[in-house]
C-alpha positions in Angstrom: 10.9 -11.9 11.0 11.4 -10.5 14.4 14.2 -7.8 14.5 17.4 -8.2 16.1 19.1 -5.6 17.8 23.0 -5.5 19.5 23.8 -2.9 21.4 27.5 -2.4 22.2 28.0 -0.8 25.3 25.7 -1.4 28.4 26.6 1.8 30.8 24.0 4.4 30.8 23.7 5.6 27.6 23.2 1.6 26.3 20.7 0.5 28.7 18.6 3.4 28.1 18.9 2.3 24.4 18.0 -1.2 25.5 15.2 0.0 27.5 13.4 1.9 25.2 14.0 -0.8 22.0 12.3 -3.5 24.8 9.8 -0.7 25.5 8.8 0.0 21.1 9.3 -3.6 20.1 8.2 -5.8 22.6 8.1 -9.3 20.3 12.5 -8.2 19.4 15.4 -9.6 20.6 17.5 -7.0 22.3 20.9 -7.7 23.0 23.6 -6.3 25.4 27.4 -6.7 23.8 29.7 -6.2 27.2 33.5 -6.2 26.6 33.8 -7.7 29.7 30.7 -10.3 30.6 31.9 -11.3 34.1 31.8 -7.7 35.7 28.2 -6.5 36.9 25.9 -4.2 35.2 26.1 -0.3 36.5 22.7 -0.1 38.3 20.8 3.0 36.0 17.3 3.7 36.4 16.7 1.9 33.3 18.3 -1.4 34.5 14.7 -3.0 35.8 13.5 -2.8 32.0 16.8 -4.4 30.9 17.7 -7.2 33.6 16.2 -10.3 32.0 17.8 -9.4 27.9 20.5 -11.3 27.3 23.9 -10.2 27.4 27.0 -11.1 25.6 30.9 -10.6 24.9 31.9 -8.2 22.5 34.0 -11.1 21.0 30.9 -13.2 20.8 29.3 -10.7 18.5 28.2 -12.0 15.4 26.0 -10.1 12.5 23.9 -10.5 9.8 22.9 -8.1 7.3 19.2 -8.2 8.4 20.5 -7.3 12.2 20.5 -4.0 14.0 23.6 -2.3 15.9 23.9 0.7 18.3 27.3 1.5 19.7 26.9 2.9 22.8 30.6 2.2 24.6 33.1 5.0 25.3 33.6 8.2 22.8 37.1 6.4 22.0 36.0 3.1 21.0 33.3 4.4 18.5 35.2 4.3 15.3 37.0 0.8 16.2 33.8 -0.7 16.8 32.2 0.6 13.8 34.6 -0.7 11.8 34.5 -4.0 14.1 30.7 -4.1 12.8 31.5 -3.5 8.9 33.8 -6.3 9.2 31.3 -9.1 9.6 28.3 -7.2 7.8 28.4 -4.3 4.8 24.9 -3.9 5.2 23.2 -4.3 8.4 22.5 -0.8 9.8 24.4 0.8 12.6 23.3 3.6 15.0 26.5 5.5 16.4 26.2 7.5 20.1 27.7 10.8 19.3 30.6 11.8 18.8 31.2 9.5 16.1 35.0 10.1 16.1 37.9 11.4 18.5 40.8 11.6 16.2 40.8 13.3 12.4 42.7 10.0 11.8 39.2 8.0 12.2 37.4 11.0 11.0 39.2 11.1 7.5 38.7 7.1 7.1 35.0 7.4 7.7 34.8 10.6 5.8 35.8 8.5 2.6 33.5 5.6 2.8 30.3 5.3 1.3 28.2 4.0 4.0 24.6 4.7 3.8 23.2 2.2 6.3 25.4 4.1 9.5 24.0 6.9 11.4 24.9 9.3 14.7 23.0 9.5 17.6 21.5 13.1 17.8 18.6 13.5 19.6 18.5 17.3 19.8 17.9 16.9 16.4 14.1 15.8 16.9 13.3 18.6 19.0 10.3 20.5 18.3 12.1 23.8 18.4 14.9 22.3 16.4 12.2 20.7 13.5 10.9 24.2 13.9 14.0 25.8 13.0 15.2 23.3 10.3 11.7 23.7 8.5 11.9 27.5 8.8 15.7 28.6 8.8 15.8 29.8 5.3 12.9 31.9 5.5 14.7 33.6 8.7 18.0 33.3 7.5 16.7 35.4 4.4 17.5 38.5 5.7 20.4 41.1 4.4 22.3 40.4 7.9 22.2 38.2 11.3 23.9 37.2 14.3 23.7 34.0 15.9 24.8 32.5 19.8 24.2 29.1 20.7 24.9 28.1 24.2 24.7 24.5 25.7 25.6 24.7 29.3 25.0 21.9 31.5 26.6 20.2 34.6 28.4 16.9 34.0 27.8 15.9 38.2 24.6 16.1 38.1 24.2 13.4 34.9 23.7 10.3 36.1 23.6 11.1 39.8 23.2 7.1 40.3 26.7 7.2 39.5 30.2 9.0 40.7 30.8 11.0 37.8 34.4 11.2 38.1 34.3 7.1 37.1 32.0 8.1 34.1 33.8 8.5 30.7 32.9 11.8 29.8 35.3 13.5 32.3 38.2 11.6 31.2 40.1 12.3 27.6 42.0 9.2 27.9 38.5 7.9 27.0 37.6 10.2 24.1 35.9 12.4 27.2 35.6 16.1 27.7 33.4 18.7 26.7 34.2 19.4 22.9 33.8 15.7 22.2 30.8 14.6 24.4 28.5 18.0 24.8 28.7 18.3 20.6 24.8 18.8 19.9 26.0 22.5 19.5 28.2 21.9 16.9 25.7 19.9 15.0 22.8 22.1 15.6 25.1 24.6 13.2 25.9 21.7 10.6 22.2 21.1 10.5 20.9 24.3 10.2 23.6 26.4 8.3 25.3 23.8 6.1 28.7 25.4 4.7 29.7 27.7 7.7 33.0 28.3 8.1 35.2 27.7 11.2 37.1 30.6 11.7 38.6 30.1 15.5 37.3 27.4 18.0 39.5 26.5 21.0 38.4 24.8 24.5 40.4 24.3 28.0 40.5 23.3 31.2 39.0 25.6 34.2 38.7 23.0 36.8 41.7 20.8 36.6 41.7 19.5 39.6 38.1 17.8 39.6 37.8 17.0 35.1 40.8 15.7 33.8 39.7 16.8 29.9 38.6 20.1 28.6 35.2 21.2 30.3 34.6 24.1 28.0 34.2 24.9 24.1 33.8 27.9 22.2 33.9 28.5 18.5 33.3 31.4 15.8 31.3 30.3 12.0 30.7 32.1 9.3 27.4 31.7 7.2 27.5 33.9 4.5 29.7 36.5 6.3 27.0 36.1 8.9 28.8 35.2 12.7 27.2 32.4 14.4 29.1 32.3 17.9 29.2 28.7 19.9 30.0 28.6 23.6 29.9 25.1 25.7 30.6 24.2 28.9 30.5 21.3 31.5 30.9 23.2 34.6 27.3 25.3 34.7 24.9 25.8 37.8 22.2 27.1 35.3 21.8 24.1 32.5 20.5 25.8 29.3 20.3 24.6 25.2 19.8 28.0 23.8 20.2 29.7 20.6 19.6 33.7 20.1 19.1 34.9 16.6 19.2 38.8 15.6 18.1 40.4 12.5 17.3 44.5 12.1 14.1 43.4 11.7 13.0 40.9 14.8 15.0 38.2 17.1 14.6 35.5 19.4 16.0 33.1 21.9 14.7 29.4 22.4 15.7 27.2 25.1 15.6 23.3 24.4 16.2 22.4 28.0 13.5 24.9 29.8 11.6 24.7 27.1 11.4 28.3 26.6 10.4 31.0 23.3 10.4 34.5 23.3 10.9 37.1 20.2 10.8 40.9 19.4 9.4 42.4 16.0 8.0 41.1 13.3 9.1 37.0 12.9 8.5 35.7 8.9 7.1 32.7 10.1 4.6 31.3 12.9 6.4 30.6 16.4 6.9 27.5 18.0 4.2 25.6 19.5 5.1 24.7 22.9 1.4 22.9 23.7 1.1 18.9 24.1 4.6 18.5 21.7 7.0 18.5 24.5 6.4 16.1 27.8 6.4 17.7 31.4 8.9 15.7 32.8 12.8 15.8 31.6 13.3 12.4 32.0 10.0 11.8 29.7 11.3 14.0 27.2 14.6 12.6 27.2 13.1 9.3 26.1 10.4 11.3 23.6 13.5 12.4 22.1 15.3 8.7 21.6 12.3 7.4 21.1 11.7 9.8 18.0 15.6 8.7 17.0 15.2 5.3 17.0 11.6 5.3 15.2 13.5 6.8 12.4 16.7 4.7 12.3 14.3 1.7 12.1 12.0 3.2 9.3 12.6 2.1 6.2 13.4 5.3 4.8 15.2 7.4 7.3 14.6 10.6 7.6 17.2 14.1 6.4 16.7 14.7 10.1 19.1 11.1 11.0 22.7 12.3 10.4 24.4 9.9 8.1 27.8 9.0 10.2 30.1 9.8 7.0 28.9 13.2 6.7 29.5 13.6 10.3 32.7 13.0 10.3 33.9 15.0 7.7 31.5 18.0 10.0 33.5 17.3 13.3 36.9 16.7 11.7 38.0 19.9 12.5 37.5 19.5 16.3 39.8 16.5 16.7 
């Protein structure tokens, strides 16, 4: 039987879904769900690989419980759709962009279901540096004492420059926009690699109001094991960087997921990062390695630890709604 897939949602973030499901399983039936059909189809660079799937109306959606479903809209509408979805199927497995809520309402009503067929959309998470980390982080984390900063600065213009950015979503909190909601792959890299830290303090603001209309910064203090783990993002940088610094008595090191980048002082517990033929050239090419690696998992028939189950998320980010 030839897979189905729906994915709700066509801006950028859906047709590059769309694109890379035509590109993996050529012989499937990929389908664009549009709240509103009639209006045309933003023009991304993924749109020649997605112009002849067929498209229809979100009310026109209809699921079995062998079918596949991605939701892909605005942050705001993640949790109504999802719930949309579990309506007509209990079973059929759903793939949520990130974040998977905006409001600890939705966050506690997900929290409490038992839904193992419903995962978020983290992509980070299938970085080498970050499988790296995951495989190795108790052996580092072993030590008597560490610090931790993760950074994720990036520049929301420069996006989808195919696109006015101050149309896109992501600037605008009336749409579940804004830095602490849509740059979040910080906050999960510290709920996937230090499970039971602590929030102590986290706030975020508004630096630029006249040009984002949402928070364009977030910054946040964990404890793991009275160890600090210090979180700063931020929508407004000239120098775009995925980093995290880790400091021991004994050795340190910084890794950059966006240069890609390793470097370390003393003695490390484990081998370092490989950075030969893992990672592609080419951002945009490892951009779609990265969903690539996503979606290969959410189809498997065993997902992965490494595919965030969308209950367990929720209860994660419930304290930044």
């Amino acid at each position: 039987m030839n897979k189905k897939f729906f994915v709700i949602g066509c801006g950028s973030a859906g047709q590059r879904y769309m694109s890379i499901l035509n590109t993996i399983y050529p012989q499937s039936e990929v389908i664009g769900v549009r709240r509103e059909i009639s209006t045309p189809l933003p023009c991304s660079p993924f749109f020649e690989n997605i112009r002849h799937n067929n498209f229809i109306s979100l009310g026109d959606l209809s699921l079995a419980d062998h079918d596949y479903a991605i939701i892909a809209n605005p942050n705001i509408y993640h949790s109504t759709t999802y719930a949309y979805i579990r309506d007509q199927s209990s079973t059929c497995r759903i793939l949520i962009e990130k974040p998977v809520c905006t409001t600890a309402e939705d966050c506690e009503r997900m929290s409490e279901l038992e839904d193992p067929n419903s995962f978020v959309s983290f992509q980070y998470r299938y970085h080498p540096f970050l499988l790296w980390l995951r495989m190795n982080i108790q052996l580092l984390a072993s030590v008597e004492c560490f610090t931790a900063n993760i950074e994720h600065m990036d520049n929301v213009k420069t996006w989808h420059p195919w696109e006015d950015f101050s149309q896109s979503y992501s600037v605008h909190q009336s749409l579940g926009g804004g830095c602490t909601h849509t740059l979040c792959h910080a906050q999960d890299v510290i709920h996937h690699l230090f499970p039971g830290s602590s929030l102590i303090v986290s706030q975020n603001g508004n630096s630029l109001k006249q040009i984002y209309p949402c928070d364009d910064w977030f910054s946040a203090l964990y404890l793991h094991q009275s160890n600090p783990i210090r979180l700063f993002t931020s929508y407004v940088s000239q120098q775009p960087c995925f980093a995290l610094s880790f400091v021991t008595e004994r050795f340190s090191f910084r890794l950059d997921m966006l240069t890609p980048s390793f470097s370390y002082e003393g003695a490390l517990p484990c081998k370092p990062p490989s950075l030969s033929n893992s990672i592609p050239q080419s951002p945009d090419d490892f951009r779609r390695h990265l969903f690539t690696s996503l979606l290969l998992d959410f189809m498997s028939t065993t997902p992965s630890t490494t595919l965030p189950r969308a209950t367990s998320v929720a209860r994660d980010f419930h304290s930044y709604c």
